[in-house]
SEFI-890216 format. One record per residue: residue number from 0; residue in three letters; x, y, z of N, C-alpha, C, CB in turn. Coordinates in pm, whole numbers, plus 50000, padded with zeros to 5 digits. Glycine has a CB too. Layout:
residues N
  nr rest   npx   npy   npz  capx  capy  capz   cpx   cpy   cpz  cbpx  cbpy  cbpz
 NUM  Ala     X     Y     Z     X     Y     Z     X     Y     Z     X     Y     Z
...
end
This chain:
residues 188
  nr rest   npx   npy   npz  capx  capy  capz   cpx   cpy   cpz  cbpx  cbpy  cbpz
   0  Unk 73999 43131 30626 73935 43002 30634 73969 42924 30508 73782 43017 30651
   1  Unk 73974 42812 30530 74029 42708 30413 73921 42582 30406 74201 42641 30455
   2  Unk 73865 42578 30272 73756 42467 30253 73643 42490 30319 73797 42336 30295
   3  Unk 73588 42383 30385 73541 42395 30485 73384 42467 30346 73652 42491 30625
   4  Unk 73260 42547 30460 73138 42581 30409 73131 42750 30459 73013 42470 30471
   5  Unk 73235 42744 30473 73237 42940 30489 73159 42972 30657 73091 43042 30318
   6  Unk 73126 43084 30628 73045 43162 30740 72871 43159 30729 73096 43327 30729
   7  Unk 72823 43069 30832 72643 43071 30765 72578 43095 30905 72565 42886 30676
   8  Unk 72440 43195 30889 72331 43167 30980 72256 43100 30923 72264 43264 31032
   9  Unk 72223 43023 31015 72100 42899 31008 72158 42767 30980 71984 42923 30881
  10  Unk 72106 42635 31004 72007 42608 30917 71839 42716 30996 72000 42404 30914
  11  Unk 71857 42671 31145 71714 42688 31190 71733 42791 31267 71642 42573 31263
  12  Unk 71631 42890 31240 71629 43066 31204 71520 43143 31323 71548 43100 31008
  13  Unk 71455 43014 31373 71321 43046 31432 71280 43123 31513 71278 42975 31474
  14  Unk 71414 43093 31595 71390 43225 31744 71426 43347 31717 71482 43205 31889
  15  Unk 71486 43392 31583 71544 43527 31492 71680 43509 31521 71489 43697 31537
  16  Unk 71751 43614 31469 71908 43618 31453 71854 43795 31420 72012 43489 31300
  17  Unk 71978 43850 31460 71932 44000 31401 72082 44087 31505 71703 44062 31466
  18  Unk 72099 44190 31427 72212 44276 31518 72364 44214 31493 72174 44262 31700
  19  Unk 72429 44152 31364 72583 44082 31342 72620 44153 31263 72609 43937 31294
  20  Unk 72748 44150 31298 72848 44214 31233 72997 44150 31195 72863 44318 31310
  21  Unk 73040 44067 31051 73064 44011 31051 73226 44061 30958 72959 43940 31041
  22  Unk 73294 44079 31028 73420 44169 30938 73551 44125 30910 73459 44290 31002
  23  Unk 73646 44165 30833 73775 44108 30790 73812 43967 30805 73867 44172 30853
  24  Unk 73781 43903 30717 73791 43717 30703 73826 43715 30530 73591 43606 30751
  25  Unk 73897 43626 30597 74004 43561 30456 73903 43384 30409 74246 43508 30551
  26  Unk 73883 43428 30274 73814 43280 30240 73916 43200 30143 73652 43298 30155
  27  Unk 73999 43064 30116 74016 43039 30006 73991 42852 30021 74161 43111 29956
  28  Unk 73965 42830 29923 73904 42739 29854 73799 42643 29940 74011 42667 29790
  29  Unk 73676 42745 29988 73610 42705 30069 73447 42695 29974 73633 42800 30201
  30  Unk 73353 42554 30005 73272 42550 29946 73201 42700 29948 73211 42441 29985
  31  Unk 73147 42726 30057 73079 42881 30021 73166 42979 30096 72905 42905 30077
  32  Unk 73108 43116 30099 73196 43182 30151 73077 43243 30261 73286 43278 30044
  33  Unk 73022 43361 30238 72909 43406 30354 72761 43304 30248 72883 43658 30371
  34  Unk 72651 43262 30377 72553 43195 30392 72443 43230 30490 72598 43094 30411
  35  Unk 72334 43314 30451 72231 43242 30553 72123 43173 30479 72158 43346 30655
  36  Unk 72129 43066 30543 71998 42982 30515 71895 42904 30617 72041 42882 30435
  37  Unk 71787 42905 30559 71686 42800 30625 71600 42735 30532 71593 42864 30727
  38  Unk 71516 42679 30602 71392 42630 30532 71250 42677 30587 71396 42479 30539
  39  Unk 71135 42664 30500 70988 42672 30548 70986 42590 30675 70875 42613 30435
  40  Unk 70909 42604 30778 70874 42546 30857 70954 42555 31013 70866 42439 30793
  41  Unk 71137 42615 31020 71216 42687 31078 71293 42778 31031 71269 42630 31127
  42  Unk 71231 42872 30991 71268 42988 30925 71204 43078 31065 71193 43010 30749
  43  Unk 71240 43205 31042 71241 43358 31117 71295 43449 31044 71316 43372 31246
  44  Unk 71276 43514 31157 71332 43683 31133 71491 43696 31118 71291 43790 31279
  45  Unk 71564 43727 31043 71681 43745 31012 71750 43869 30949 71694 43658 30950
  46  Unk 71782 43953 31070 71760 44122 31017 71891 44208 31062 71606 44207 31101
  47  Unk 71948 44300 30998 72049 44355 31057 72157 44293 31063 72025 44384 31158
  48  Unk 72202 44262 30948 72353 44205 30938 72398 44235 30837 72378 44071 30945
  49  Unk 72551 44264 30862 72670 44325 30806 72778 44241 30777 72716 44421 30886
  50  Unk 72839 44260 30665 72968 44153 30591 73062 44271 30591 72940 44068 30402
  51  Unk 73147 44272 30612 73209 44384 30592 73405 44330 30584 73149 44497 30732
  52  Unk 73497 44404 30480 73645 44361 30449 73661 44191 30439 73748 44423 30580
  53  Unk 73555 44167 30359 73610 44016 30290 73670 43993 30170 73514 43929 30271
  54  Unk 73772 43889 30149 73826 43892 30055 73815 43697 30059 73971 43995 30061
  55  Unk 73786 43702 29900 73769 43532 29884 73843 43485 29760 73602 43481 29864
  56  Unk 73920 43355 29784 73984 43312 29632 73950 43172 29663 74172 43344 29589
  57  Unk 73894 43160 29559 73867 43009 29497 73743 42926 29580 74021 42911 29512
  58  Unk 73649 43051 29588 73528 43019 29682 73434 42924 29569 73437 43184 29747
  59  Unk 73391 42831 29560 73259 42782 29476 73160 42887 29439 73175 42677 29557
  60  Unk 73131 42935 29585 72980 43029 29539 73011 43131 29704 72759 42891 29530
  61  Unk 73077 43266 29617 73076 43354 29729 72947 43346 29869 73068 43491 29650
  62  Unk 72829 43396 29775 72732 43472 29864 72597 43344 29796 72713 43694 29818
  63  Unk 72515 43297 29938 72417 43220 29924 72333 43271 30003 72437 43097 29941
  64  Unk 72201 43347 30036 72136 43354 30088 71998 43314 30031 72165 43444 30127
  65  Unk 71902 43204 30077 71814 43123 30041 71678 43100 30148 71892 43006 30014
  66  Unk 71588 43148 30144 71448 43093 30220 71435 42961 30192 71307 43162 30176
  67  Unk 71520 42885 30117 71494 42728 30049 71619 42643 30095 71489 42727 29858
  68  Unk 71588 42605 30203 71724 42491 30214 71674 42380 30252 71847 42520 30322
  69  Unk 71692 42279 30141 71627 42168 30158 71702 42063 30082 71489 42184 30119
  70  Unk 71722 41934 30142 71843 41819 30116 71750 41768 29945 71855 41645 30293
  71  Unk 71827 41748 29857 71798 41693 29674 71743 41556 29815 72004 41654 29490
  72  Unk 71652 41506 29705 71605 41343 29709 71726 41271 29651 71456 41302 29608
  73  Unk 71721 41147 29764 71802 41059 29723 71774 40973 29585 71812 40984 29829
  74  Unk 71650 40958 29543 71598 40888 29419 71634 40984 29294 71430 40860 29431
  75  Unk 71717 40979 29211 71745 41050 29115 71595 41095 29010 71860 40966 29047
  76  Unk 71534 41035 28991 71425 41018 28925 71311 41161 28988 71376 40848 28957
  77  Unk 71301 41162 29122 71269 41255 29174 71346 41397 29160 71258 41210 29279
  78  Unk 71462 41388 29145 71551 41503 29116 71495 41549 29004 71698 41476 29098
  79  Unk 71503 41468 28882 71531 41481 28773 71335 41554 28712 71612 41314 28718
  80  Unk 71238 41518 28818 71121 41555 28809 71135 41693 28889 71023 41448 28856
  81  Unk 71195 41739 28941 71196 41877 28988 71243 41977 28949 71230 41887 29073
  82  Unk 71368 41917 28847 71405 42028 28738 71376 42020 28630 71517 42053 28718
  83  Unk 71288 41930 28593 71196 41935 28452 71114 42039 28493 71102 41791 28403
  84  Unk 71068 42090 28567 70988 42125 28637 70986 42287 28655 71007 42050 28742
  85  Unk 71160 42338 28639 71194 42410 28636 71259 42481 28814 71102 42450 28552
  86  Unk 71319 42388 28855 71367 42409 28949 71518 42373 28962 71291 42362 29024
  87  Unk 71611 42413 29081 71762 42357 28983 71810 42356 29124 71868 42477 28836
  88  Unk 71959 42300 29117 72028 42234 29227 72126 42363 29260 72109 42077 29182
  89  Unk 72156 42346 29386 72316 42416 29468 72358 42328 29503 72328 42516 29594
  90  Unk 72442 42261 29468 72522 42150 29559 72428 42071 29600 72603 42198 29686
  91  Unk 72406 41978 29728 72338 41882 29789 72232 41919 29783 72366 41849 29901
  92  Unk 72135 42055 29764 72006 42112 29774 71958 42116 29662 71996 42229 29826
  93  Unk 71816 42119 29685 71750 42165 29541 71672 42281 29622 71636 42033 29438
  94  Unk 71583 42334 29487 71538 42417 29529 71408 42432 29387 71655 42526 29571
  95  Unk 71292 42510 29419 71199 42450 29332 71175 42528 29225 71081 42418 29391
  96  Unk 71080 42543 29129 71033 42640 29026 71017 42829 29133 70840 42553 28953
  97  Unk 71029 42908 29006 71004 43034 29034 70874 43033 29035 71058 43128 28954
  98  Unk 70761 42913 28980 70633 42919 28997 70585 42863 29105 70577 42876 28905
  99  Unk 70652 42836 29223 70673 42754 29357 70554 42898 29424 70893 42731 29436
 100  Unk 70410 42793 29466 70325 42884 29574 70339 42948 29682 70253 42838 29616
 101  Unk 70300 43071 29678 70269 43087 29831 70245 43024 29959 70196 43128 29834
 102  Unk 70248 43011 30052 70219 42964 30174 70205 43042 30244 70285 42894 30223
 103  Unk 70111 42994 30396 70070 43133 30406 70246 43179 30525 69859 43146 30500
 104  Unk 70157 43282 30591 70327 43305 30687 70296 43322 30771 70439 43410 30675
 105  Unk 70393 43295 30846 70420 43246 31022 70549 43303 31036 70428 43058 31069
 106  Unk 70572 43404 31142 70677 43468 31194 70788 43415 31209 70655 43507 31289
 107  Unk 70741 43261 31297 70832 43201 31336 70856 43108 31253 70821 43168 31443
 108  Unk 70844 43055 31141 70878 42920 31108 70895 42985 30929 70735 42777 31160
 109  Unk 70842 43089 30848 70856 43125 30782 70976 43224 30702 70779 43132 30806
 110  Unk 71065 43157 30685 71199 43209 30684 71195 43371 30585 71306 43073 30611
 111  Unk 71287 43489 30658 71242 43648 30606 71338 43709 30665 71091 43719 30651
 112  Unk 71414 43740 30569 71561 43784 30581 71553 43969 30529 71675 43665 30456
 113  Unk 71586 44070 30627 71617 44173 30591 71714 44240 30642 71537 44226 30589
 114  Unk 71795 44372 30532 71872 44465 30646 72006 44369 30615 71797 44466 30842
 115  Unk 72054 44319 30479 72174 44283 30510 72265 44323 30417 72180 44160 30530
 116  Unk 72384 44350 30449 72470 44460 30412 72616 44357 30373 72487 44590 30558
 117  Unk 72660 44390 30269 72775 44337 30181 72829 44422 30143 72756 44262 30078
 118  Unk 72965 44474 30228 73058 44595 30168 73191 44568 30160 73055 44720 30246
 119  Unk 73251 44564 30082 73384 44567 30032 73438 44433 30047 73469 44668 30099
 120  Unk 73350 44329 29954 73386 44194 29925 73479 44216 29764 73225 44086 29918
 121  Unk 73607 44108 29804 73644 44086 29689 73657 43914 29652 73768 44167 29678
 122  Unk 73579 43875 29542 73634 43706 29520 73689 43690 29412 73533 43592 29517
 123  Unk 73824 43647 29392 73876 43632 29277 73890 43440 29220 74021 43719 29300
 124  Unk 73951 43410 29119 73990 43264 29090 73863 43191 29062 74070 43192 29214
 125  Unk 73869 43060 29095 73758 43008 29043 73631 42961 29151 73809 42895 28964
 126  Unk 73511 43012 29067 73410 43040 29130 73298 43000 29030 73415 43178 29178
 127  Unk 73213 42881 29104 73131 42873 29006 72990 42950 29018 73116 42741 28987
 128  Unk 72973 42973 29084 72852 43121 29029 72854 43215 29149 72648 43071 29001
 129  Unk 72867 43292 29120 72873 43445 29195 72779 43444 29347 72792 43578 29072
 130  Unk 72671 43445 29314 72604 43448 29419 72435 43387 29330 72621 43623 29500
 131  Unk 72390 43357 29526 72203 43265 29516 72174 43403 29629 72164 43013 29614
 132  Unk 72050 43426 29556 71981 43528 29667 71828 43504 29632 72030 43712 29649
 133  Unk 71750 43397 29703 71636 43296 29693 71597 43341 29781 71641 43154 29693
 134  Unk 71422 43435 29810 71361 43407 29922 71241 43313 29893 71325 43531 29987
 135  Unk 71146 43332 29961 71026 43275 29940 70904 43310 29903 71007 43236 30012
 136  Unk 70784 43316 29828 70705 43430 29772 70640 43485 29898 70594 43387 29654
 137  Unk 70602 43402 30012 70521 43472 30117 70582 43584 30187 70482 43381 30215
 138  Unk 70750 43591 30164 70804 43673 30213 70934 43669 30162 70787 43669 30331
 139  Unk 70982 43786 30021 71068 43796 29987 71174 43858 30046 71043 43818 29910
 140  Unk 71268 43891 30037 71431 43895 30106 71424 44026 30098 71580 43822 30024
 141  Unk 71428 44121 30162 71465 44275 30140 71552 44310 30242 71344 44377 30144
 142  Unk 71619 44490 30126 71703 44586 30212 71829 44500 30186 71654 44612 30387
 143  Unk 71841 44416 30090 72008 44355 30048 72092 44419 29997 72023 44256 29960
 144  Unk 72191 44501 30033 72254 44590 29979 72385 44589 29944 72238 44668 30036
 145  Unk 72472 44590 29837 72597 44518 29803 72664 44674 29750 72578 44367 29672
 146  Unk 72783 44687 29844 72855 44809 29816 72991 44779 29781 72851 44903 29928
 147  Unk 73096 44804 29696 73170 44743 29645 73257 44646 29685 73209 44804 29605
 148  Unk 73132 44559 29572 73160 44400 29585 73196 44358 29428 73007 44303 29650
 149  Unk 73294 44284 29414 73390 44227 29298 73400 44075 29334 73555 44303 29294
 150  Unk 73334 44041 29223 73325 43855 29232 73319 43822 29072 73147 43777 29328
 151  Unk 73445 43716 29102 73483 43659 28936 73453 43514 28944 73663 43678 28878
 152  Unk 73334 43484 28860 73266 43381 28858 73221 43327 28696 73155 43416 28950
 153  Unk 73263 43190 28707 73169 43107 28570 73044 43171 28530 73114 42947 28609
 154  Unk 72958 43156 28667 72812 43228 28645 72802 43335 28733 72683 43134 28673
 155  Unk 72698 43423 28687 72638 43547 28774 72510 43488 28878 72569 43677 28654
 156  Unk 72476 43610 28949 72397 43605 29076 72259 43556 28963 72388 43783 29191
 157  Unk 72174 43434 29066 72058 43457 29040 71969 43488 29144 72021 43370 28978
 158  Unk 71855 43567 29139 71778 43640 29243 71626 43625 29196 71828 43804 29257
 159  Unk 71573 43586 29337 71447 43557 29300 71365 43590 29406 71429 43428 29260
 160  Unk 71272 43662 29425 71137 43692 29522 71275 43745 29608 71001 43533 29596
 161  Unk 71312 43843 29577 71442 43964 29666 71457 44044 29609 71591 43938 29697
 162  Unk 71501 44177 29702 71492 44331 29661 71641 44347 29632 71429 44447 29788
 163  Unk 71702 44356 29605 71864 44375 29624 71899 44545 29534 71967 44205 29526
 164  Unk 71977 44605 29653 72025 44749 29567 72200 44746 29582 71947 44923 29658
 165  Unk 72221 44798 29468 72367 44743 29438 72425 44901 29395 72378 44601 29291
 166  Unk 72539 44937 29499 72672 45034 29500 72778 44970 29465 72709 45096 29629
 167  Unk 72820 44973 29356 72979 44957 29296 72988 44773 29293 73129 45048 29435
 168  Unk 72864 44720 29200 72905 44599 29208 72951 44567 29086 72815 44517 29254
 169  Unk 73056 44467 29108 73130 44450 28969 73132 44277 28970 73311 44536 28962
 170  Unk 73040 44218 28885 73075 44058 28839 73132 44047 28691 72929 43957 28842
 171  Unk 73219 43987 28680 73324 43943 28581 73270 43800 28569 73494 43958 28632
 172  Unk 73182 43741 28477 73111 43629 28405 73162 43556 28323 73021 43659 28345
 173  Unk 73201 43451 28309 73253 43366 28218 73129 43328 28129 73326 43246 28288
 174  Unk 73042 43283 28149 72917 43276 28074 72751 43245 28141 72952 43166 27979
 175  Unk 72680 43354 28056 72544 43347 28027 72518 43495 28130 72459 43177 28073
 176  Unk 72437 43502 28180 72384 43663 28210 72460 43721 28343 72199 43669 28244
 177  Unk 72497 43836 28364 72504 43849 28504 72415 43820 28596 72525 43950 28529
 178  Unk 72307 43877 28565 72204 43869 28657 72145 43776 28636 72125 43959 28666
 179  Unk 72098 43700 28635 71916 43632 28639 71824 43665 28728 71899 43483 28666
 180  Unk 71732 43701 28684 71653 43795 28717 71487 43684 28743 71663 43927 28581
 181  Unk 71444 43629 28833 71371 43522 28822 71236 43599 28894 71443 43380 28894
 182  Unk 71131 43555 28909 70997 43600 28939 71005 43645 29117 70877 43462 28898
 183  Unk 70936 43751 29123 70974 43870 29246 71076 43932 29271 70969 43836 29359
 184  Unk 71194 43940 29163 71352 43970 29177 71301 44174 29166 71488 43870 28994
 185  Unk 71388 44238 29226 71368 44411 29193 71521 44401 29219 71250 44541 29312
 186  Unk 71677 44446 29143 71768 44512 29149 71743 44666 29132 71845 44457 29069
 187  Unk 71814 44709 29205 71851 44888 29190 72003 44905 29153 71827 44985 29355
end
């Protein structure tokens, strides 16, 4: 695949997705590479899925998986009050503080991603941050499991309210932490 926004489930998640298997794909210079996303309100169950023999060059941001997909305000001023705030942008999205409340949860509309499997990804060239792995506090992201995966990126993964257990992962960082490690994050 060339350009383009890669491979994504969702935006709207509601009726579930569950049981994919998603194998040998070529990414280069494509905004993302694998994606699932939604938002509060059409979010679901999103369970049982597999990445498996990818190889990516010159992806922006390999791996995005987010309970938060929601379009930045067009009023800059409003932007600019949401990351004072401590909340920060992906491209066209924002997304809010790690001190962002609970709500309560709903099966169907409450986006809850588990059971997903990343094995033998490689992304080389330029990449500006490794990977987003964002759930939501009412229901954080579990059973994310990354088995040797190699991604060379400006920035490292940040992870927040998600379980993620990691076999043979290797990020090569140009600067500031591999990880970020944000409120509800557990790596193994």
């Amino acid at each position: 695949m060339r350009q383009g926004r890669g491979i994504y489930i969702g935006s709207e998640t509601s009726g579930g997705v569950n049981n994919v298997l998603v194998e040998n794909n070529q990414f280069e210079g494509s905004m993302y590479g694998i994606r699932i996303k939604t938002l509060r309100g059409k979010g679901g169950e999103v369970k049982n899925i597999t990445y498996r023999n990818t190889k990516m060059v010159d992806v922006d941001i390999p791996l995005v998986f987010a309970g938060y997909y929601k379009a930045a305000p067009i009023v800059q001023a409003e932007v600019d009050k949401l990351l004072a705030e401590g909340g920060f942008t992906m491209g066209e999205q924002i997304y809010p503080p790690d001190t962002d409340a609970k709500q309560p949860f709903d099966k169907y509309k409450t986006p809850h991603f588990s059971n997903v499997t990343i094995e033998n990804l490689e992304s080389t060239g330029k990449s500006k941050a490794a990977a987003y792995i964002i759930g939501v506090p009412e229901a954080p992201l579990s059973g994310f499991h990354f088995d040797n995966v190699r991604i060379d990126a400006d920035q490292g993964i940040r992870v927040r309210n998600a379980e993620v257990q990691t076999k043979g992962l290797t990020l090569n960082v140009k600067q500031g932490p591999t990880l970020l490690v944000e409120k509800g994050a557990k790596i193994d």
